[in-house]
C-alpha positions as CSV (number, residue, x, y, z in Angstrom):
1,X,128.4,69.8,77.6
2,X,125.3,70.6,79.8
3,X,123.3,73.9,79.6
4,X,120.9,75.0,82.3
5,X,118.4,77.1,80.5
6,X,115.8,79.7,82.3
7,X,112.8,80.1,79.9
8,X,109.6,81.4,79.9
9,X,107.9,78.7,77.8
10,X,104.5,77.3,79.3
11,X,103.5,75.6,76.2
12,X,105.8,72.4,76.1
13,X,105.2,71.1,79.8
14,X,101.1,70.7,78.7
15,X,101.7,68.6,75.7
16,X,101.9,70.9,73.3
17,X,104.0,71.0,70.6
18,X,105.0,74.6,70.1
19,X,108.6,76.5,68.9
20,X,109.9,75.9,71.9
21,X,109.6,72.0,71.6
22,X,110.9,72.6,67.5
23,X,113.8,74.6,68.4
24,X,114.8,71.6,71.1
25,X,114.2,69.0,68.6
26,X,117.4,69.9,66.4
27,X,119.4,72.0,69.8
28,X,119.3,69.7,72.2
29,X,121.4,67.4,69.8
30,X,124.8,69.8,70.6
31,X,124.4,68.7,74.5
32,X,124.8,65.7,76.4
33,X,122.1,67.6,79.3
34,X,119.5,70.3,79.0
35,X,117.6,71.3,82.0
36,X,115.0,74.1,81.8
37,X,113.2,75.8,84.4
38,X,109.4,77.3,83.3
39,X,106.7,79.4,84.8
40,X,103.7,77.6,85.8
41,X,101.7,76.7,83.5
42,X,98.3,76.5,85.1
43,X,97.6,73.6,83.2
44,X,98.3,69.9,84.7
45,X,102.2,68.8,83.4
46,X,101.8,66.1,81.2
47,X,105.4,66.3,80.0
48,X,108.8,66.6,81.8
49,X,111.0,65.4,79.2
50,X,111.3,65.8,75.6
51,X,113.8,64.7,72.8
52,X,115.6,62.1,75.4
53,X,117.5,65.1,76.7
54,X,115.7,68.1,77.8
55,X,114.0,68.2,81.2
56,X,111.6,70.4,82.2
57,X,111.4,72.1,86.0
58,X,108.1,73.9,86.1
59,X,107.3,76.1,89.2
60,X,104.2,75.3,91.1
61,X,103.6,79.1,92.7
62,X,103.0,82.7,90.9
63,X,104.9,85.3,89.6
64,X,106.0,86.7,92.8
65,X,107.7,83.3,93.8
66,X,109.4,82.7,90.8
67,X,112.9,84.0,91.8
68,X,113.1,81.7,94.7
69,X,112.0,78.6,92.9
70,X,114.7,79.4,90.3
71,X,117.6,79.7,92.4
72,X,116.4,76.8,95.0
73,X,115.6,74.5,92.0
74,X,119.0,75.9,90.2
75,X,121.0,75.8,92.7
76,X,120.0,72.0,93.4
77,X,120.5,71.0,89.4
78,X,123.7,72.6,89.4
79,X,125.2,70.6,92.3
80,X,123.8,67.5,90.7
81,X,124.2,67.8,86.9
82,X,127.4,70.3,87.0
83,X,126.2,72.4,83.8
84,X,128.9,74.2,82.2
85,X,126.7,77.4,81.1
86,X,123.3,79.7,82.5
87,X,121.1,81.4,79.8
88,X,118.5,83.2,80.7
89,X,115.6,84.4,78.2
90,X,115.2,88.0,79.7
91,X,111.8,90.2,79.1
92,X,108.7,91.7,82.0
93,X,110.2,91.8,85.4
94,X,113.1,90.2,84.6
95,X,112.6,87.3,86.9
96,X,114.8,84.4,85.0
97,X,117.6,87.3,84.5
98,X,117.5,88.3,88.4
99,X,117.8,84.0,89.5
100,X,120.7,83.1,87.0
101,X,122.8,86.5,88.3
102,X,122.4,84.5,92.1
103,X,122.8,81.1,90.0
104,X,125.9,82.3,88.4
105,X,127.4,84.3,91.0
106,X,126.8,80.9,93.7
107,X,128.7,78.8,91.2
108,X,130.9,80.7,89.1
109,X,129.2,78.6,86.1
110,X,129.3,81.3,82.7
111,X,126.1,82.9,82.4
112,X,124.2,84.7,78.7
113,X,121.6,87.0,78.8
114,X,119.2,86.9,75.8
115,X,117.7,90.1,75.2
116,X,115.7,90.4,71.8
117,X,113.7,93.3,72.7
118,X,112.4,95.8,74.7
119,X,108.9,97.3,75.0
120,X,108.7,101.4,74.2
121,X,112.1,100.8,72.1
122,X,112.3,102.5,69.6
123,X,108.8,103.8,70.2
124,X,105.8,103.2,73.1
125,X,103.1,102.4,72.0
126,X,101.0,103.4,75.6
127,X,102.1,104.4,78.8
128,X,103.1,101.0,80.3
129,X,105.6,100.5,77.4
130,X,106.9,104.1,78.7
131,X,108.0,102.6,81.8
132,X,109.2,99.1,80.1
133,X,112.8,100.9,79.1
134,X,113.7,101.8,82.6
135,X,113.0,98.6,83.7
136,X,115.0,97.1,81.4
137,X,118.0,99.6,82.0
138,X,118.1,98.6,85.8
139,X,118.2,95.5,84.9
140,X,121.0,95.7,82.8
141,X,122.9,97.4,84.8
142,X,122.3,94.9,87.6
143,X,123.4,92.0,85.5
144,X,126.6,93.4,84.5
145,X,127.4,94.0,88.2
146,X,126.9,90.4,88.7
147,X,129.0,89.8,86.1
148,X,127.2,88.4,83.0
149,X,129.9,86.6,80.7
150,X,127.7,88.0,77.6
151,X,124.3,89.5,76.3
152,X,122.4,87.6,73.1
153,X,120.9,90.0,70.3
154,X,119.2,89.4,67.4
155,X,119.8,93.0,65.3
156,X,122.9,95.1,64.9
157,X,121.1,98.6,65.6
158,X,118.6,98.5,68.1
159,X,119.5,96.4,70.7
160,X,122.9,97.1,70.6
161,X,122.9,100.8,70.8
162,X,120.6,99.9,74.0
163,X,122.9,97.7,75.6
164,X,125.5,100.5,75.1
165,X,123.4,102.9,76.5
166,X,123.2,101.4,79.7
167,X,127.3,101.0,79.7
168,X,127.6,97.5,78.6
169,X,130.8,96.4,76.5
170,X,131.3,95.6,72.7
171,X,132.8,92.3,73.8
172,X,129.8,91.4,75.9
173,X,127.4,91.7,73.0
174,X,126.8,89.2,70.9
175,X,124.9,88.9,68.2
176,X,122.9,85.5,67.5
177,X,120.1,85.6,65.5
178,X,116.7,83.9,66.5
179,X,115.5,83.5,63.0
180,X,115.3,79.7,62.6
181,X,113.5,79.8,59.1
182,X,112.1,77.0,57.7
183,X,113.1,77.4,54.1
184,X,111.5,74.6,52.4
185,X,107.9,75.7,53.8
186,X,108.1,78.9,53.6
187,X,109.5,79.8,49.7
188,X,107.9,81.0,46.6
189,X,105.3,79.0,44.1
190,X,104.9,80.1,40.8
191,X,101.3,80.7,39.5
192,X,99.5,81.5,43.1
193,X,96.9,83.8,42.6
194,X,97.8,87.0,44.5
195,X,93.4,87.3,46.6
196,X,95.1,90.2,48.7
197,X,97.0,93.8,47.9
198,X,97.8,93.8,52.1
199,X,98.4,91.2,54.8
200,X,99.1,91.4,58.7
201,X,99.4,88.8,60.8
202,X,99.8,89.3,64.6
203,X,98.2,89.6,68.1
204,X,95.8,92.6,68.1
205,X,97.4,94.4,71.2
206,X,98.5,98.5,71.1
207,X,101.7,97.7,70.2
208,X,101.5,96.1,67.1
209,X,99.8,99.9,65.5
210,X,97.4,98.0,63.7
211,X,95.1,101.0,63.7
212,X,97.4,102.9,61.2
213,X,97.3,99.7,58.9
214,X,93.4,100.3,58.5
215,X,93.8,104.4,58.5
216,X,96.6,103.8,55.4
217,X,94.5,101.7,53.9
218,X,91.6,104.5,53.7
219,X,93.9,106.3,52.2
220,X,95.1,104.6,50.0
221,X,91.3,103.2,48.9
222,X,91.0,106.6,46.9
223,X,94.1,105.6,44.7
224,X,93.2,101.9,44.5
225,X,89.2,101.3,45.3
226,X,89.8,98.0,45.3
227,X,92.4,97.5,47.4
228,X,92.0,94.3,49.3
229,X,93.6,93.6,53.0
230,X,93.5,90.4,55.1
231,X,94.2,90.6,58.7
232,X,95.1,87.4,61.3
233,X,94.9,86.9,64.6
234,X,93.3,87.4,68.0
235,X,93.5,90.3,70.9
236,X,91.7,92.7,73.1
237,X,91.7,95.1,70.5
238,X,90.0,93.0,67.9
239,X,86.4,94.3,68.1
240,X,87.3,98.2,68.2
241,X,89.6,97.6,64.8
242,X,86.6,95.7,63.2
243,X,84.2,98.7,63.9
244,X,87.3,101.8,62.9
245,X,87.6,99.4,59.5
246,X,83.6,99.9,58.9
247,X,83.8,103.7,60.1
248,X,86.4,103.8,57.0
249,X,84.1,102.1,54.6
250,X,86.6,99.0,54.4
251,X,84.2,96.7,55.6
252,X,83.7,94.9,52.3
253,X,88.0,95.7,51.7
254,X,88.9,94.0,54.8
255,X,89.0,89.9,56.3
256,X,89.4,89.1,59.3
257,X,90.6,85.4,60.3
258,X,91.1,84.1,63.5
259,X,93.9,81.5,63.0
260,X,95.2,79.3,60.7
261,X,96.2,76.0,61.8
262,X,99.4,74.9,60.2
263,X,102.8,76.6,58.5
264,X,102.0,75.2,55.4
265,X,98.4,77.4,55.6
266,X,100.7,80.2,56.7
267,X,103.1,80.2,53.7
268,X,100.2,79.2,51.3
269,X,98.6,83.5,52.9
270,X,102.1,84.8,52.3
271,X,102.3,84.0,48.8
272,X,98.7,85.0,48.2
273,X,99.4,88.7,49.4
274,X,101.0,91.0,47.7
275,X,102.5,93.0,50.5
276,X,102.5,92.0,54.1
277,X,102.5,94.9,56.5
278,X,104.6,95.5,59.7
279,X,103.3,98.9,62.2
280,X,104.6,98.0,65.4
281,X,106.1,99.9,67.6
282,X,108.6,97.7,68.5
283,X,109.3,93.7,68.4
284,X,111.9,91.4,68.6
285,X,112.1,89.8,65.2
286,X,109.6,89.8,64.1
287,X,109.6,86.3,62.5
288,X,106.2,86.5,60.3
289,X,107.8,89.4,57.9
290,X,111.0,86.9,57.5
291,X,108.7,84.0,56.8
292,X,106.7,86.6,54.1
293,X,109.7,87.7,52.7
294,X,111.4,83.5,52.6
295,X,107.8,83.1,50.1
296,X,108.7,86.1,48.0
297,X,106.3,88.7,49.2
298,X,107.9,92.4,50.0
299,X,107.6,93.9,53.1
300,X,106.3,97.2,54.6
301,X,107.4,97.6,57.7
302,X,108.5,100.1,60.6
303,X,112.4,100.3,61.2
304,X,112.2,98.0,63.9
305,X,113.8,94.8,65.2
306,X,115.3,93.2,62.5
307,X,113.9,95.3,59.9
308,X,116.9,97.7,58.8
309,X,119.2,94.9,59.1
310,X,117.3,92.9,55.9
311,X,115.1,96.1,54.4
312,X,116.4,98.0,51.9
313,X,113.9,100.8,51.0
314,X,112.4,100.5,47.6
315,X,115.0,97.8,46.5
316,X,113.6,94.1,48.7
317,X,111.1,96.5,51.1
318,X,109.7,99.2,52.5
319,X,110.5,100.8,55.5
320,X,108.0,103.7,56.8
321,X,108.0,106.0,60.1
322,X,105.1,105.0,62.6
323,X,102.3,106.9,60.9
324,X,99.3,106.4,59.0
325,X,100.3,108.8,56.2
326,X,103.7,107.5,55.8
327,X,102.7,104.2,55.7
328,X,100.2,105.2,53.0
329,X,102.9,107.1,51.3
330,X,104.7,103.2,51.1
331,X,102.1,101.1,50.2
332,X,100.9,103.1,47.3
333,X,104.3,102.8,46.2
334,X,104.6,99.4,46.1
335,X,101.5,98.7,44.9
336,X,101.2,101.3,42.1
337,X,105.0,100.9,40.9
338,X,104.8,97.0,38.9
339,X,108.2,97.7,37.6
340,X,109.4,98.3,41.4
341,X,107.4,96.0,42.5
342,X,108.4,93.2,40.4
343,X,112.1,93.6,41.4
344,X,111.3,93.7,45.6
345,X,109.5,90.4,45.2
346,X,112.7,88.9,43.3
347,X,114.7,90.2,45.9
348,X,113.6,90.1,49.5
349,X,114.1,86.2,49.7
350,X,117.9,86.8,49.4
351,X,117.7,88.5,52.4
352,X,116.6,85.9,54.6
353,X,117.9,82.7,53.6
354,X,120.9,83.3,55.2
355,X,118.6,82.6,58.2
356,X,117.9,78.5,57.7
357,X,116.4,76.5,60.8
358,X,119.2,74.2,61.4
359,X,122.1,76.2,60.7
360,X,121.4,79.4,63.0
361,X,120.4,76.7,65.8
362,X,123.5,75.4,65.3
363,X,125.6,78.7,65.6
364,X,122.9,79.1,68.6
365,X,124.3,76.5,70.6
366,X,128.0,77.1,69.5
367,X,127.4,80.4,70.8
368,X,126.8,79.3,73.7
369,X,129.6,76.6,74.4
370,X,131.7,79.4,73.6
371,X,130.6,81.5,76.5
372,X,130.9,78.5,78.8
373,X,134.8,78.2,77.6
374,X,135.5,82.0,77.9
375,X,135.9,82.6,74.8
376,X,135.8,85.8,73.0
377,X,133.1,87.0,70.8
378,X,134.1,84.6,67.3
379,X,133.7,87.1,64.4
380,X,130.4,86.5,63.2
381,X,129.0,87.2,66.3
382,X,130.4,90.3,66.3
383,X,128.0,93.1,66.2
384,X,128.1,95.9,62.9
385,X,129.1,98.7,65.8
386,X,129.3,101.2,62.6
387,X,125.8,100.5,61.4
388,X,124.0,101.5,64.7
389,X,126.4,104.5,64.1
390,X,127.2,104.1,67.6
């Protein structure tokens, strides 16, 4: 079979080797063909073709052009190569969504939607994220009048009682997770010194409420004084967090690290944290509390994404609502409670193993050669309609 695939991955085209080029590494082996079409990537393309068997079709204009190149470029592929099934990775303006509708419909060739997540659902985090669910609604709405043969999820709550929202079908949902775990380098060690009470790893952008990480954690300083919190990663909002953690007094509480280069140095942050901390206001996944809880650290974390699905409160996890206090309320408990403690940490890695690399990428691609035979949702990818309460 050969899959035409409309992604939004830049990385791979310049050399470098990112998830994108991973996830091809062990999925392009379930197709004879893939073709991808990219953004530009503003860098010169050093690679077109990776794995023997996945080509790459960058665009050479802007956003605003991006449609047309997809169809034109599509549209010549498909006469050529004869793909059996479309997907589209869907998020922004919709642009690779809005070219495989025209692809599909000029064709008839099967066509899946991936939608992981959408900004300001189940919260916004500003006013742009306000807007995001509207967009997103018109969208859907325009792909099942184009007639989408199926929409990818990766929860059985949030984006399901979205899709439904906007009138979409049981049968056209289809849940697929996008967890691809790697279960050997990310798992427990005995005897690693626990150097931090909190972790967070992520972009620092609005969304990702890492402000009520550091007002929790004054909070909680006057239960635990020496609570100890290490936070990764870059953003725009890096420099105002650094200055609200010393308004706090949790400048000498508090490290701040850029990066860290590998998955090993990842894991190897994981297992020295007690908890690791999730505030956003909406994600996908996300991936890094799976990865923390695959090295047997517990989770606090907003009911978002995949978080109710794995989470259950006081047992593997926490789960808090979107505010400093209550995420206080949950880190005190797990950090106070040894005896509850104790049995999260045994736990949570249950949760996620069901979650290894090479066998979701597997039912990933199975997935999809179902939807190019017009098949009907198999029963695992079957979404829990009950739990959404829905």
């Amino acid at each position: 079979m050969k899959l035409l695939m409309l992604s939004g991955d830049r990385a791979t085209t310049v050399g470098e080797k990112g998830p994108f080029y991973y996830l091809q590494e062990s999925f392009s082996q379930y197709w004879d063909r893939v073709d991808v079409l990219c953004p530009n990537p503003d860098k010169p393309v050093s690679v077109r073709t990776i794995h023997g068997r996945v080509h790459f079709w960058p665009s050479e204009g802007g956003r605003l052009g991006q449609v047309g190149y997809l169809k034109q470029r599509g549209l010549a592929l498909l006469a050529e190569h004869r793909h059996d099934v479309i997907v589209s990775h869907d998020y922004g303006i919709y642009s690779n969504g809005r070219a495989a509708a025209k692809l599909a419909q000029a064709t008839g060739t099967p066509w899946m939607s991936e939608l992981f997540h959408v900004p300001g659902v189940p919260r916004a985090a500003d006013l742009r994220e306000r807007f995001d669910p509207w967009i997103t609604r018109r969208f859907v709405r325009f792909a099942l009048g184009r007639g989408v043969s199926a929409f990818r999820v990766m929860n059985h709550r949030e984006m399901p009682a979205f899709l439904q929202s906007c009138g979409v079908p049981e049968e056209k949902i289809r849940y697929v997770s996008a967890l691809y775990l790697d279960l050997v380098t990310f798992s427990p060690k005995a005897g690693v010194e626990k150097r931090y009470d909190v972790a967070f790893v992520g972009r620092m952008v609005p969304n990702k409420g890492v402000a009520n990480v550091l007002e929790a954690l004054g909070m909680v300083k006057g239960k635990l004084p020496a609570v100890r919190a290490v936070f990764v990663g870059k953003g725009p909002l890096r420099p105002e967090l650094e200055a609200r953690a010393k308004s706090l007094g949790l400048a000498e509480h508090v490290t701040w690290i850029d990066w860290l280069a590998t998955k090993d140095d990842v894991a190897q942050l994981y297992r020295e944290s007690k908890i690791v901390v999730c505030a956003s206001y909406n994600e996908g996944g996300p991936r890094f509390t799976c990865e923390a809880m695959a090295c047997g650290t517990p989770v606090v974390s907003t009911p978002i994404g995949v978080m109710p699905d794995l989470v259950q409160h006081g047992e593997n996890g926490w789960l808090f609502e979107f505010d400093a206090p209550a995420l206080a309320r949950a880190l005190e408990e797990a950090l106070c409670d040894g005896a509850r403690y104790a049995k999260a940490a045994a736990r949570c890695r249950a949760a996620v193993e069901p979650f290894e690399k090479e066998r979701m990428i597997e039912r990933y691609a199975r997935a999809l050669q179902s939807v190019a035979r017009r098949e009907p949702v198999a029963a695992h990818e079957k979404v829990a309609f009950a739990r959404t309460g829905t």
